[in-house]
Structure formats: C-alpha cells, structure tokens
Z-matrix of the N, CA and C atoms (Angstrom, degrees):
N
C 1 1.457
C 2 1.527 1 109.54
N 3 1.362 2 116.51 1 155.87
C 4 1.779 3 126.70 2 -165.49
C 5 1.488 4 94.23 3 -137.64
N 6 1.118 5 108.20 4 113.02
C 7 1.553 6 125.96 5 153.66
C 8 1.659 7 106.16 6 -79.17
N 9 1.423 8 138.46 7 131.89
C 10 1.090 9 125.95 8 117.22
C 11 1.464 10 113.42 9 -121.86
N 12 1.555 11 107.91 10 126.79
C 13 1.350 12 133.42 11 175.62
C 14 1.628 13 116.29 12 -37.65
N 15 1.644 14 105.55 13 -58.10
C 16 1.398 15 119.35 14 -167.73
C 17 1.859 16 103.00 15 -53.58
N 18 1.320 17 107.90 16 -18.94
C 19 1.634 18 93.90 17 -168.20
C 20 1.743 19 114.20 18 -70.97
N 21 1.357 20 100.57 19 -12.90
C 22 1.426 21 91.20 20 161.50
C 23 1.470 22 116.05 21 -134.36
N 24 1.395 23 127.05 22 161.21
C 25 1.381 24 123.51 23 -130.90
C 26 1.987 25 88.56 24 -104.20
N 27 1.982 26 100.71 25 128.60
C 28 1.294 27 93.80 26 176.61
C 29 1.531 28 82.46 27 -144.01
N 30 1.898 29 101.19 28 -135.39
C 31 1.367 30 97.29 29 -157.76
C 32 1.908 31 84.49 30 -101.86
N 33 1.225 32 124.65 31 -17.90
C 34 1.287 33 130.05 32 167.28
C 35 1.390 34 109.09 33 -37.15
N 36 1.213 35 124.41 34 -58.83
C 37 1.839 36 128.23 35 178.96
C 38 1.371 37 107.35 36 -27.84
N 39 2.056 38 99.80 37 -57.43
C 40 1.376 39 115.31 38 -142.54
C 41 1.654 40 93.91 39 -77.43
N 42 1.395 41 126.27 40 -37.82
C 43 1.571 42 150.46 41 -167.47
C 44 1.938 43 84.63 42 -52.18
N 45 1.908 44 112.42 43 -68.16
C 46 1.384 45 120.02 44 -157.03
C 47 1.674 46 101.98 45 -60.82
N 48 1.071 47 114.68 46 -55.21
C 49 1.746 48 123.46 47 164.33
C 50 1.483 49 119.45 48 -13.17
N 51 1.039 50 84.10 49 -46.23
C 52 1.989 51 100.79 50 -171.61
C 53 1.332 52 102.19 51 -87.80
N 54 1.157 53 128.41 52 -37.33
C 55 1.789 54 124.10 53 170.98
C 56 0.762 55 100.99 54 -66.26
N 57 1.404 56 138.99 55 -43.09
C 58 1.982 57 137.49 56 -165.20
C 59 1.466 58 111.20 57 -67.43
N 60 2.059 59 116.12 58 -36.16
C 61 0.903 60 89.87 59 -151.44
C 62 1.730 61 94.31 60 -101.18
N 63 1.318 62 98.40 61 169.54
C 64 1.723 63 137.26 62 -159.76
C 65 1.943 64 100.90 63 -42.62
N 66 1.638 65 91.12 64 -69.07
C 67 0.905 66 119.92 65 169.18
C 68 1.338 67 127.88 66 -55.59
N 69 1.043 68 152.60 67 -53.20
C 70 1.470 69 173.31 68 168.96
C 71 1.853 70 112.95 69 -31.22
N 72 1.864 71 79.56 70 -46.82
C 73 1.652 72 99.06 71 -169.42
C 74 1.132 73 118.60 72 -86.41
N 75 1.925 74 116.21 73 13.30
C 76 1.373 75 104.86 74 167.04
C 77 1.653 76 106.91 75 -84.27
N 78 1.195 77 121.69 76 -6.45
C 79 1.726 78 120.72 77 179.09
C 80 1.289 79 78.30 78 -85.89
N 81 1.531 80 110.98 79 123.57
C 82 1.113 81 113.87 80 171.75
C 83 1.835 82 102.59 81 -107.56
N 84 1.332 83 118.34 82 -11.70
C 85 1.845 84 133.40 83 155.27
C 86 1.748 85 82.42 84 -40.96
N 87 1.393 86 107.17 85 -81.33
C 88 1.532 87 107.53 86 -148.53
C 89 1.909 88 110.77 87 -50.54
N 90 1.586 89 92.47 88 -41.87
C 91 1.587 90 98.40 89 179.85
C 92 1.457 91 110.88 90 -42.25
N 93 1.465 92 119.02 91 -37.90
C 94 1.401 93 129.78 92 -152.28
C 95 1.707 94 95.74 93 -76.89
N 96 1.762 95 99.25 94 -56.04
C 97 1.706 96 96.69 95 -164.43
C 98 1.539 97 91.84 96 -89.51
N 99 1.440 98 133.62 97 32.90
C 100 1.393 99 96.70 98 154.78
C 101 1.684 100 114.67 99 -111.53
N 102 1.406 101 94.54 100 0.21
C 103 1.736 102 119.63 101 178.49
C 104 1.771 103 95.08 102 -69.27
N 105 1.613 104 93.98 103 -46.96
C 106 1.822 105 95.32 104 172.76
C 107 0.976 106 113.12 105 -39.12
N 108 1.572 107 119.35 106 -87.06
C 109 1.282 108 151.16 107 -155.39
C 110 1.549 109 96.58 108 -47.85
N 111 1.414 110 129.94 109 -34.51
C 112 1.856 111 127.20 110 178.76
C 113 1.336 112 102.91 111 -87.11
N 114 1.600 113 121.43 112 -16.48
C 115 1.458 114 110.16 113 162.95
C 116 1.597 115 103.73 114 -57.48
N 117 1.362 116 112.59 115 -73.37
C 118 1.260 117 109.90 116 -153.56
C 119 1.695 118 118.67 117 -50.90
N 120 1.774 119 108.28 118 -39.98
C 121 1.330 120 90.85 119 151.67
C 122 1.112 121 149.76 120 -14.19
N 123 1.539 122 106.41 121 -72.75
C 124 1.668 123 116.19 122 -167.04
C 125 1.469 124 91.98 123 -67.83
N 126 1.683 125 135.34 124 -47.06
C 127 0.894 126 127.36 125 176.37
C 128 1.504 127 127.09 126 -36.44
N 129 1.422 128 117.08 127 -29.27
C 130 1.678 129 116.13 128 174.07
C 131 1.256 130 95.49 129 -92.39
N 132 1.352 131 129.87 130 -23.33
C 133 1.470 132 101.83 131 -175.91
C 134 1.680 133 123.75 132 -88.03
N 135 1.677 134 78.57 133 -17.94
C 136 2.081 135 75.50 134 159.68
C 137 1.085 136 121.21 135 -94.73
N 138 1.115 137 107.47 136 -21.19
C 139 2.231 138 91.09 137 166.59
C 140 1.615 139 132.96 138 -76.04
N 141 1.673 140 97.25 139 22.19
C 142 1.758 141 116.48 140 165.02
C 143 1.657 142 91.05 141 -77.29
N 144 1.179 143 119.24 142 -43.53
C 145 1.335 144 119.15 143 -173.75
C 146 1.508 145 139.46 144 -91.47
N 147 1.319 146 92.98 145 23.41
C 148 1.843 147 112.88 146 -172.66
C 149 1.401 148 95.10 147 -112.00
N 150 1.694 149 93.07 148 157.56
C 151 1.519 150 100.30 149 -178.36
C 152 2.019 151 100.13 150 -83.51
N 153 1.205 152 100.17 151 169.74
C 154 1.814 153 133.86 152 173.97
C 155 1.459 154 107.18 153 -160.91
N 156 1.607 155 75.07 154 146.80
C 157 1.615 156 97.04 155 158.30
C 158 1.810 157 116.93 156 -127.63
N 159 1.073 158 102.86 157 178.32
C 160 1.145 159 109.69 158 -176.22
C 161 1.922 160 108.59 159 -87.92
N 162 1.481 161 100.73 160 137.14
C 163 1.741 162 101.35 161 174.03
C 164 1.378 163 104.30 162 -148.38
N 165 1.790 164 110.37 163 144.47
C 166 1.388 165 109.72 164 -179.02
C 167 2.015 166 101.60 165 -95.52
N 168 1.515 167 91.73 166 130.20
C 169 1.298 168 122.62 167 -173.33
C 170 1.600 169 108.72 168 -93.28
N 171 0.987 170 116.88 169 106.67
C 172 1.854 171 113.42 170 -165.55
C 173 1.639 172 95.37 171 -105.09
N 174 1.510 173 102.84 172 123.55
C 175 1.444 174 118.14 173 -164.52
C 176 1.324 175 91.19 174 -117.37
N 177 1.947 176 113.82 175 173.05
C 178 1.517 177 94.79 176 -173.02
C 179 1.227 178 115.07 177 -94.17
N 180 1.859 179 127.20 178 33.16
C 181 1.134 180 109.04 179 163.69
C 182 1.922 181 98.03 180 -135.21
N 183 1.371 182 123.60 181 31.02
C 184 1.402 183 124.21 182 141.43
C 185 1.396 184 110.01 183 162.86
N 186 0.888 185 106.87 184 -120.82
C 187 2.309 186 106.40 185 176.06
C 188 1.262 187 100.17 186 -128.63
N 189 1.275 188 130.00 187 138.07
C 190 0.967 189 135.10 188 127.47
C 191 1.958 190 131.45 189 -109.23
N 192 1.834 191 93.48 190 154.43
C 193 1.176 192 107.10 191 -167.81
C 194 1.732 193 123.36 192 -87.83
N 195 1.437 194 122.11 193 109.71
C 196 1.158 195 125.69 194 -153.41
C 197 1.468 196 129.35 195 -134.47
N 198 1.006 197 142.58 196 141.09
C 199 1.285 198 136.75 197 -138.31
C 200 1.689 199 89.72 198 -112.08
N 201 1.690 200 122.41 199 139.64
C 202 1.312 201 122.99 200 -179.80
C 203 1.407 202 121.15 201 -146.54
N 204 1.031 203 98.55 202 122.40
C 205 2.035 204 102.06 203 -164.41
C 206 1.728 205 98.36 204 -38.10
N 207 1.024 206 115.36 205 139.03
C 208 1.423 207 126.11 206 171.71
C 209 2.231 208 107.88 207 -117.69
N 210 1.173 209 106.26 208 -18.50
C 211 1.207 210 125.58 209 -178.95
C 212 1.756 211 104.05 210 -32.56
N 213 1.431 212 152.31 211 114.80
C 214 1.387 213 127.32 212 145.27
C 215 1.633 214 128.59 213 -78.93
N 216 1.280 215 104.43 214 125.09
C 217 1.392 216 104.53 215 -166.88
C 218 1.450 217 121.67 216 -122.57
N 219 1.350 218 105.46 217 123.80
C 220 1.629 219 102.34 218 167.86
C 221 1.429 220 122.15 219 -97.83
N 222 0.980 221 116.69 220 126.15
C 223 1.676 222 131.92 221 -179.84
C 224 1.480 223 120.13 222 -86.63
N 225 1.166 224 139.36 223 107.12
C 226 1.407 225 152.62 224 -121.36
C 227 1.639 226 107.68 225 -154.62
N 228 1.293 227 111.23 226 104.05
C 229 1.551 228 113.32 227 177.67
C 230 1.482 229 95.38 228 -121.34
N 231 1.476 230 90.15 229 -179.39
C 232 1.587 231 119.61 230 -171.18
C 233 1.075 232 118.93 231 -133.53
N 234 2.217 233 122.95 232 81.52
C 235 1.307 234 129.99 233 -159.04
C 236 1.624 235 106.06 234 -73.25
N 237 1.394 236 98.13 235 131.09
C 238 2.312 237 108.56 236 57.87
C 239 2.047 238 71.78 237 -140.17
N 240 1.380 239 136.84 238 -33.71
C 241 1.301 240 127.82 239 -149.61
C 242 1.537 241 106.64 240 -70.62
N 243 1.277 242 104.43 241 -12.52
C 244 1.666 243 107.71 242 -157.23
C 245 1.402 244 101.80 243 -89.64
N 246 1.662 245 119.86 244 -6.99
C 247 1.403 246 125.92 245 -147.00
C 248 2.045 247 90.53 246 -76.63
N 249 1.377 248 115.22 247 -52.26
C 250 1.521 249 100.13 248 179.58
C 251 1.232 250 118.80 249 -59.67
N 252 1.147 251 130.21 250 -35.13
C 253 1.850 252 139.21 251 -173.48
C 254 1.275 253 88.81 252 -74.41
N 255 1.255 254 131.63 253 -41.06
C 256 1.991 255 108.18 254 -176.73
C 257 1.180 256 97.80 255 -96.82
N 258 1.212 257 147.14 256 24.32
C 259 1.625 258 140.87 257 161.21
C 260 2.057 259 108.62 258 -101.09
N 261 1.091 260 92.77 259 -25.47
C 262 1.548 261 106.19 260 -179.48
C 263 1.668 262 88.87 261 -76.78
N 264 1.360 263 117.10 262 -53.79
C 265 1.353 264 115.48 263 -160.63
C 266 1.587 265 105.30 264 -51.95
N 267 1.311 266 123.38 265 -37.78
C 268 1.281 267 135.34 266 -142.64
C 269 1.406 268 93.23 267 -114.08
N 270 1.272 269 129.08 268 -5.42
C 271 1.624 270 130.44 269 165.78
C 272 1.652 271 106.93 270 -63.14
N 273 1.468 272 117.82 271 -29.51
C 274 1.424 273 121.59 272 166.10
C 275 1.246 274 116.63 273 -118.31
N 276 1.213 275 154.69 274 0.93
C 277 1.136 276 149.42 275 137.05
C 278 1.603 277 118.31 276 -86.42
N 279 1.593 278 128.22 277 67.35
C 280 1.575 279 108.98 278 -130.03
C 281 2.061 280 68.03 279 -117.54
N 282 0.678 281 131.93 280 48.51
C 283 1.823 282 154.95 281 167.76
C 284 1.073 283 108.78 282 -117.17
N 285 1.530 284 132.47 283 -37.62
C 286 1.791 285 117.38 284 -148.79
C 287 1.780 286 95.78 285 -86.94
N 288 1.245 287 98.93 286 170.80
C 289 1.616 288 102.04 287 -173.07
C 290 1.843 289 92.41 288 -96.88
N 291 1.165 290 120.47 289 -155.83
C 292 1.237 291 107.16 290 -142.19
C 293 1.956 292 110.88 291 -175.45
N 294 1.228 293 114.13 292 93.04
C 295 1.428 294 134.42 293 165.75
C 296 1.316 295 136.53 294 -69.42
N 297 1.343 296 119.67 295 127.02
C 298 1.682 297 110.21 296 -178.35
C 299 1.736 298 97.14 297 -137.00
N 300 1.607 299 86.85 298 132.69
C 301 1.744 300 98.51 299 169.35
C 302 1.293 301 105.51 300 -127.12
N 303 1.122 302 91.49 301 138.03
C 304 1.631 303 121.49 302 176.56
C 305 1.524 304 136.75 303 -111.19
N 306 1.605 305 84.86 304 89.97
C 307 2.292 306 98.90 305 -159.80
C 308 1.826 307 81.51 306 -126.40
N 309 1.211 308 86.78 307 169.47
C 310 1.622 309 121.92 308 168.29
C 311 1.535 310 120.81 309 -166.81
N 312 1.577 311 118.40 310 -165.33
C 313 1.138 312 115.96 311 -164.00
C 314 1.550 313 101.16 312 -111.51
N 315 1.308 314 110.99 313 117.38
C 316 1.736 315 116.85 314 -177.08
C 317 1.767 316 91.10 315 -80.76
N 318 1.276 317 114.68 316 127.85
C 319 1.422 318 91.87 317 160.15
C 320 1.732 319 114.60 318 -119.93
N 321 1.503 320 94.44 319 171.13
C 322 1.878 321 95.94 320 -172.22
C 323 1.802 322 104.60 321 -103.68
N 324 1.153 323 98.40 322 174.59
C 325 1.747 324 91.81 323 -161.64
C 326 2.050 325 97.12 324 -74.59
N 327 0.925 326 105.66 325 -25.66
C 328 1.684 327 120.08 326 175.66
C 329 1.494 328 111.87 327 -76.12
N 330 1.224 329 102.75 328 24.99
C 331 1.836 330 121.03 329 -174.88
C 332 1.513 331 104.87 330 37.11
N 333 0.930 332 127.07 331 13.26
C 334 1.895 333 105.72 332 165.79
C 335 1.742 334 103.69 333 -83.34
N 336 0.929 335 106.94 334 166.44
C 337 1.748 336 120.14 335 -175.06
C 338 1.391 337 115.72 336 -126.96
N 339 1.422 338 123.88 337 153.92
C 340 1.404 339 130.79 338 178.50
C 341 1.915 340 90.13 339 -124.70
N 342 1.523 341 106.77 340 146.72
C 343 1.050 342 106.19 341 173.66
C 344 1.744 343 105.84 342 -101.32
N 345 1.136 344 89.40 343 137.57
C 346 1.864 345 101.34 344 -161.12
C 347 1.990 346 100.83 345 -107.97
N 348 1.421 347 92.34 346 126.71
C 349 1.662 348 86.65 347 -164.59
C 350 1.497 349 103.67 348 -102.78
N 351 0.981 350 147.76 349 128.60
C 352 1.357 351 141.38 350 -153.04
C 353 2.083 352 125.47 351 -117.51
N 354 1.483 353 93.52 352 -32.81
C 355 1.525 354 99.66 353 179.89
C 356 1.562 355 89.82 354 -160.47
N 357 1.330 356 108.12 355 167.56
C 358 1.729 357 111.63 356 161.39
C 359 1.790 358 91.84 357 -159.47
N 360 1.290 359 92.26 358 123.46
C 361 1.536 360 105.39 359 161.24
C 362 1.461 361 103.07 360 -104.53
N 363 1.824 362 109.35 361 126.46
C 364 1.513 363 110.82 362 167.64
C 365 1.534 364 100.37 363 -173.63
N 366 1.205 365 88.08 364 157.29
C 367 1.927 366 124.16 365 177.27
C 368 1.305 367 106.69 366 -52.63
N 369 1.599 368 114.88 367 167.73
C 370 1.513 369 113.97 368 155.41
C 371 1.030 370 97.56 369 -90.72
N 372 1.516 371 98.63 370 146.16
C 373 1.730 372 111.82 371 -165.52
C 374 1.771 373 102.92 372 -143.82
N 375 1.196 374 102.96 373 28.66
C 376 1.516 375 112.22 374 149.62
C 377 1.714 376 131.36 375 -59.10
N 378 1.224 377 126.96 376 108.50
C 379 1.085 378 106.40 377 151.04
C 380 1.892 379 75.32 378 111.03
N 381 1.140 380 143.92 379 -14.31
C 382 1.712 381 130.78 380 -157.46
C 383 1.642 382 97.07 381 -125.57
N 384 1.207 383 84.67 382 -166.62
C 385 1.806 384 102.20 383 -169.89
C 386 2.014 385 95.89 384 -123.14
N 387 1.834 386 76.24 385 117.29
C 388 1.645 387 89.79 386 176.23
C 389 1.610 388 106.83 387 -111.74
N 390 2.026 389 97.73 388 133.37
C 391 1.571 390 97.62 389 -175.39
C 392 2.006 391 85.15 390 -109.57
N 393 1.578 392 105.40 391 126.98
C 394 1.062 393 118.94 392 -176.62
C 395 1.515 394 103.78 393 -108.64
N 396 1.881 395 114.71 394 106.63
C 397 1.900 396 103.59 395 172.25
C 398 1.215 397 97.90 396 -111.88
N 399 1.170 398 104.70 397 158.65
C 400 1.094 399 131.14 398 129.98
C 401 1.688 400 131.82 399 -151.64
N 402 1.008 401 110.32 400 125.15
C 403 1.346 402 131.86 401 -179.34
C 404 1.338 403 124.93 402 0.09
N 405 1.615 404 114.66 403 -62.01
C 406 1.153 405 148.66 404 -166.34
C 407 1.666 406 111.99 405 -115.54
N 408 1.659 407 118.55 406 110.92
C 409 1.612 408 86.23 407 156.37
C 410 1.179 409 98.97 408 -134.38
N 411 1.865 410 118.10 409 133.43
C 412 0.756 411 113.50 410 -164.85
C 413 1.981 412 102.06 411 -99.90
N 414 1.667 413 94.57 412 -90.70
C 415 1.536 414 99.48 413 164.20
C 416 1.135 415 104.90 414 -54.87
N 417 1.607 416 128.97 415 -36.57
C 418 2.117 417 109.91 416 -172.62
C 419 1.861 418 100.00 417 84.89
N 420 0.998 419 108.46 418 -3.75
C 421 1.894 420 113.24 419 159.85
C 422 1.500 421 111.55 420 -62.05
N 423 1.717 422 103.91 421 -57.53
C 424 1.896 423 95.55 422 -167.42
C 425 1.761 424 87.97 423 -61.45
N 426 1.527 425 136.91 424 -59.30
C 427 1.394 426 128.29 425 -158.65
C 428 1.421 427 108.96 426 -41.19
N 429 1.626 428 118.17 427 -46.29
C 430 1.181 429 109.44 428 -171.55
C 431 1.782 430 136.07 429 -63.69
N 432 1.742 431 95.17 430 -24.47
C 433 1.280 432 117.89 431 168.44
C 434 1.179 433 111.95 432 -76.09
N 435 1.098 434 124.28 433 -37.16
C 436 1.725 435 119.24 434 177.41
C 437 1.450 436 102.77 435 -82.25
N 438 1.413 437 158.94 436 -18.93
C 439 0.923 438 144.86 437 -163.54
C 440 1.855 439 96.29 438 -105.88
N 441 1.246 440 127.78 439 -29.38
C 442 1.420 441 127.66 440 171.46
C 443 1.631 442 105.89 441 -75.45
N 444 1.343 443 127.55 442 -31.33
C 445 1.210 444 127.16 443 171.00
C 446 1.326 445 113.82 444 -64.96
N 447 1.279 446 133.88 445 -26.12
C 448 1.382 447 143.70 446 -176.92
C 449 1.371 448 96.09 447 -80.95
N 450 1.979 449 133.19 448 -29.44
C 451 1.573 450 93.28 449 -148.93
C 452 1.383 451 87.99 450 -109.65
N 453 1.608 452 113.49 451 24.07
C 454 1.459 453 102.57 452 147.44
C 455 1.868 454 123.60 453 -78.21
N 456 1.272 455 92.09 454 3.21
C 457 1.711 456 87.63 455 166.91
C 458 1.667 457 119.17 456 -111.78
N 459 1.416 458 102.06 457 27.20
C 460 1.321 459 127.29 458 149.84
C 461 2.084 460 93.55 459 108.38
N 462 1.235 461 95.66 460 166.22
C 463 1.439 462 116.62 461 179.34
C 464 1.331 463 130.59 462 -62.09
N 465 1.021 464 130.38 463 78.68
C 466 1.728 465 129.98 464 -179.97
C 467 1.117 466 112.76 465 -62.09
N 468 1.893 467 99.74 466 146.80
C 469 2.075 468 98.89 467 -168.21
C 470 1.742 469 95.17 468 -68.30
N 471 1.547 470 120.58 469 -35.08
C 472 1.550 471 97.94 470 -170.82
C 473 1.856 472 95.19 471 -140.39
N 474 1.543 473 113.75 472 165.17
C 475 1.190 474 116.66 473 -175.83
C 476 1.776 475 103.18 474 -131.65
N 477 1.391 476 110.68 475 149.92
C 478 2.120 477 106.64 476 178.81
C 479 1.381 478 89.16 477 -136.35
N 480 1.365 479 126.08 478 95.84
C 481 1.391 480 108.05 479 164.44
C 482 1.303 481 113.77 480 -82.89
N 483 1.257 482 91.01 481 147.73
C 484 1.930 483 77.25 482 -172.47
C 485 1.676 484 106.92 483 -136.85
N 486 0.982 485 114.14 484 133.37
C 487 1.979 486 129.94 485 158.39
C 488 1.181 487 120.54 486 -99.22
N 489 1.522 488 102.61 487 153.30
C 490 1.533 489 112.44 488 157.63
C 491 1.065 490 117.48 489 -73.39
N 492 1.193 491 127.02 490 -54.51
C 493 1.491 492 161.03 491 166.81
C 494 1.405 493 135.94 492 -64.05
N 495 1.328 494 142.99 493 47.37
C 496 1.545 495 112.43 494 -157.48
C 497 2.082 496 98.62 495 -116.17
N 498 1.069 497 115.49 496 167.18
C 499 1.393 498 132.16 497 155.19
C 500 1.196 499 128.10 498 -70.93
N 501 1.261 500 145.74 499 149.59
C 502 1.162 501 163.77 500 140.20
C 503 1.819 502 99.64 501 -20.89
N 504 1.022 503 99.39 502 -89.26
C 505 1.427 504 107.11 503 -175.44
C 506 1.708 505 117.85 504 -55.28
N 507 1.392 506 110.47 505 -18.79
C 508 1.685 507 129.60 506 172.22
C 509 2.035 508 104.56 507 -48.74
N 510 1.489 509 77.07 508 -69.38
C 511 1.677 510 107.16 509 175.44
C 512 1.312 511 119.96 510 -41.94
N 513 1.389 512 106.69 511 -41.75
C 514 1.645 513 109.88 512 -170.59
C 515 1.442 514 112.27 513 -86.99
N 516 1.869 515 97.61 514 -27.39
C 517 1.673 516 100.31 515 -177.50
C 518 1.904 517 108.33 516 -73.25
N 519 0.951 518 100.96 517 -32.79
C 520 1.417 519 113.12 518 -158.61
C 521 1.722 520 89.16 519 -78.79
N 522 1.379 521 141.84 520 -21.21
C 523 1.232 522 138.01 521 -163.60
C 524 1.655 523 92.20 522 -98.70
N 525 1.590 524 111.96 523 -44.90
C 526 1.736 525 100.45 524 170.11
C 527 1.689 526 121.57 525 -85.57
N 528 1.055 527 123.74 526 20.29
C 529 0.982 528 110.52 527 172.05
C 530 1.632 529 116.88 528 -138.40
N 531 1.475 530 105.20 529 14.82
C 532 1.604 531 119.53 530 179.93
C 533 1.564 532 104.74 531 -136.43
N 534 1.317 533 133.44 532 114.57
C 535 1.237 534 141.49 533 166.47
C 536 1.305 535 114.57 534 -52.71
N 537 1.440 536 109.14 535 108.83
C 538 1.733 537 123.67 536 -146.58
C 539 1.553 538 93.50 537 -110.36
N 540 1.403 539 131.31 538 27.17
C 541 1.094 540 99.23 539 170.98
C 542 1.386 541 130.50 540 -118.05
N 543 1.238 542 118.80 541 24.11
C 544 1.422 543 140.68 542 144.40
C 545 1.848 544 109.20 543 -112.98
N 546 1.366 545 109.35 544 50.57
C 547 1.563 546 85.96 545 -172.76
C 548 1.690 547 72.28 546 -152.62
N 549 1.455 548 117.92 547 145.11
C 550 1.745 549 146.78 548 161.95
C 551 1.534 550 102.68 549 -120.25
N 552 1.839 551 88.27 550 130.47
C 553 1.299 552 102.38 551 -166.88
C 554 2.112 553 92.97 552 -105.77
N 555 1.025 554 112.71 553 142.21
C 556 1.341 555 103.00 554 175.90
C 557 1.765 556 107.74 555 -130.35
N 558 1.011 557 113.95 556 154.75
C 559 1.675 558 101.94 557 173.39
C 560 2.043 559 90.89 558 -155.97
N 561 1.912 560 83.43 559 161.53
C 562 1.633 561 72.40 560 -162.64
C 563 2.184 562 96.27 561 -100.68
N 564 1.199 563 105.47 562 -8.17
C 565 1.650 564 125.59 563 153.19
C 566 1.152 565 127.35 564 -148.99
N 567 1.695 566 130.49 565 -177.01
C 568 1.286 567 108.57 566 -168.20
C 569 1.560 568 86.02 567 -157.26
N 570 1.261 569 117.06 568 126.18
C 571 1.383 570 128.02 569 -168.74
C 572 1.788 571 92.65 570 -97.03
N 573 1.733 572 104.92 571 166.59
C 574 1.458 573 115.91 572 -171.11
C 575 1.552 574 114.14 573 -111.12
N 576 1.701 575 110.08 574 -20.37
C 577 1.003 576 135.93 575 -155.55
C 578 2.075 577 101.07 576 -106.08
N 579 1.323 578 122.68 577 112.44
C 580 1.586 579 116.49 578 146.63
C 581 1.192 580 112.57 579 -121.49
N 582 1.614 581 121.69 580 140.72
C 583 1.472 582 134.83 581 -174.98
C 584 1.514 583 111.72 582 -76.31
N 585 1.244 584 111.85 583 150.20
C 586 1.908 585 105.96 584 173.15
C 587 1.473 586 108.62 585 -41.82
N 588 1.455 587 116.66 586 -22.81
C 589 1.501 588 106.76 587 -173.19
C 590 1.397 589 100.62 588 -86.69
N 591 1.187 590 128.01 589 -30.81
C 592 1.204 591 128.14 590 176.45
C 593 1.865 592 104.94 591 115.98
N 594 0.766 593 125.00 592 49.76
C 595 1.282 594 143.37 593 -150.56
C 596 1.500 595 89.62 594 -138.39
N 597 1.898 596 106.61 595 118.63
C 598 1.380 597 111.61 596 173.31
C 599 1.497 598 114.47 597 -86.08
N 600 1.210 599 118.98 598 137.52
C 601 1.627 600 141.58 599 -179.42
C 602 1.683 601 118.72 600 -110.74
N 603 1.620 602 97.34 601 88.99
C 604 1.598 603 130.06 602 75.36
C 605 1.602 604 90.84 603 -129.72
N 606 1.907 605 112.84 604 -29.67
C 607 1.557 606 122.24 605 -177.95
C 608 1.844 607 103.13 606 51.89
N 609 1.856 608 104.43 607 -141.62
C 610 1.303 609 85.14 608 162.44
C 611 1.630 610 82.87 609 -160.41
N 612 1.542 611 135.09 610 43.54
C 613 1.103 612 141.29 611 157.09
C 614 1.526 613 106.66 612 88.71
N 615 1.819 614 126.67 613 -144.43
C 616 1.570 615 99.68 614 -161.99
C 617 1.616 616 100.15 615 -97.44
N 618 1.434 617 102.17 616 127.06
C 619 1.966 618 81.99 617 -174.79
C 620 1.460 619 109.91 618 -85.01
N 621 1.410 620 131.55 619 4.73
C 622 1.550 621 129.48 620 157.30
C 623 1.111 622 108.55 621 -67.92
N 624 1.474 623 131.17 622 -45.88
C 625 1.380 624 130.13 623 179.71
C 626 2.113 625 114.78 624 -57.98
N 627 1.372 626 97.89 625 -51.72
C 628 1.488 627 106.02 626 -170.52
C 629 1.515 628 106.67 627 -67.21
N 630 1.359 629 119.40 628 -22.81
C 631 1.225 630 116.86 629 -161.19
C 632 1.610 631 94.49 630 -100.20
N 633 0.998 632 129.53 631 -20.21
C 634 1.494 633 138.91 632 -162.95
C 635 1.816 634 137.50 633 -140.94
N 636 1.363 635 98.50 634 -4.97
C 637 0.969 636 116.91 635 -170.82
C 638 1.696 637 142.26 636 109.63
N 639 0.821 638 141.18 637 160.71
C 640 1.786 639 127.31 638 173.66
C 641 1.696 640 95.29 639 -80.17
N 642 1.621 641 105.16 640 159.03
C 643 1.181 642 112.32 641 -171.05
C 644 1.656 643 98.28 642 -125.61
N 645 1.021 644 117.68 643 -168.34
C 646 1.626 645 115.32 644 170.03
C 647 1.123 646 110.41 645 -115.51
C-alpha cells in the first residue's frame, strides 16, 4: 500500500512548499524544523495503524478508560539528511528504540554510482514495527540496502518506509525489489521527473546539504 499525503490538501503541502522553494532554503534552521514538523506528521498518521489496548488511567477525580499504543517500535533513518525527519518522527514516538545507517553515493568516473553502505547502528528488530525514512527517494537503491541491512537484525511483523520526497521510478524500484507485503510505503509527494544522475525533478535539491551544510 502507498500513502501519499500531498494528495489531499493539509499543513504537509504547506511544510513541502517551503523545502522546494529557492528562497526559503537558505534558513537552513527552518529547512531542519520543517523536515521535523513532516516527521511528526507521518508520525500521527501512522499511529492510526498501530496496535492498543485498553488501560484504566486514574485521574484525580476517578478512572478513566483509554486506549494506549502497545506497538514496539524502532525508528530507522538514513544519515546525515534523514537525521531531522527521524527526530520529528521520534518527537511522537519518543519510546521507540532507534537505528542509524550509514550509505552514500560512491560514484564512478563514467558518472554512474554504487551506493556504498558504511556502518549501521541498530536494535533487534525482530518481531516489532520498523519506521524506515529517509528524506529523499530517488532510484529507491540506497532504501533497499538499508532496509536488507536491517533485516539482518531479525524480521519485523510490519515495516512504513516513509519520504518526503520520492520518484515515480523510486516507488516502483523499491516495490520490485523489497517484499512489500508486510511493508507501507508512504511519501509526503511524488515527483514524475529523475535525472541521468538520478536527481529528482523539481525534488528540492540535496537535503543533507540544505539542512547541514555542503560537504566535500
């Protein structure tokens, strides 16, 4: 299943707008908390889909009866760009345990690229619910490596990877080359356009860079 958010009009639109535009993205403060602010989104919109149970909550004038995520969750980004989108995530899930992979883009002198995976810090994640972001998907290659690198820390009953950003062709790669049937794909728009470099078009350029600086 494919969530994208943007198809109906909230404050998510107004949040992606502001990453796109030209101008906007020299606050790179703002770039950071508005990457937040679409974490926390997706974050309410996936906990329609987590389990609860019911618990009596004793207030100081009697009990009440109340429903409480029971879900265990690990929260799983893809550094250094993913670091605000999984901090937003974890502004409401601020319980789940918590994964970091560490890939980028190797490139070859004939400009094609290998994505080069470098470290992964993560939980056992058998048996729980893994929210996998990253920011950007363009080809849906780095997702697939980071999400097979994870299920060596064992098998989760369900997976949401989720973007702000993804491609057409992101979407389709990541659906044939990842066994989708415990896994929800969410994106918060979905561009039509990827460049030979692989660079999404209109997208909103490198969000590790805008959010953090140019690197060498």
């Amino acid at each position: 299943m494919v969530h994208i958010l943007a198809q109906e009009n909230s404050l998510i639109t107004q949040f992606i707008s502001e990453l796109r535009d030209i101008d906007i993205q020299k606050d790179s403060l703002r770039f950071r908390r508005n990457m937040e602010r679409i974490g926390e989104i997706f974050a309410y919109e996936i906990s329609k889909h987590l389990n609860y149970k019911e618990k009596k909550i004793t207030t100081p004038l009697g009990i009440s009866k109340m429903n409480v995520l029971t879900t265990n969750i690990v929260n799983a980004t893809i550094l250094r760009a993913g670091l605000p989108f999984h901090y937003g995530i974890l502004n409401y899930f601020d319980s789940a345990e918590n994964a970091f992979i560490s890939a980028h883009r190797k490139y070859h002198k004939d400009g094609s690229f290998a994505i080069q995976l470098e470290h992964i810090s993560s939980p056992n994640i058998e048996g729980k619910t893994l929210i996998l972001s990253d920011p950007m998907i363009a080809s849906g290659a780095s997702m697939e490596i980071a999400y097979k690198a994870l299920l060596k820390r064992g098998t989760p009953e369900h997976t949401h990877i989720v973007s702000i950003i993804s491609s057409n062709q992101g979407i389709n790669y990541v659906k044939k080359h990842i066994n989708m049937k415990n896994v929800t794909f969410w994106a918060g728009d979905v561009d039509d356009e990827l460049t030979s470099k692989a660079y999404i078009v209109p997208g909103i350029g490198d969000a590790g860079d805008l959010a953090f600086g140019n690197k060498m």
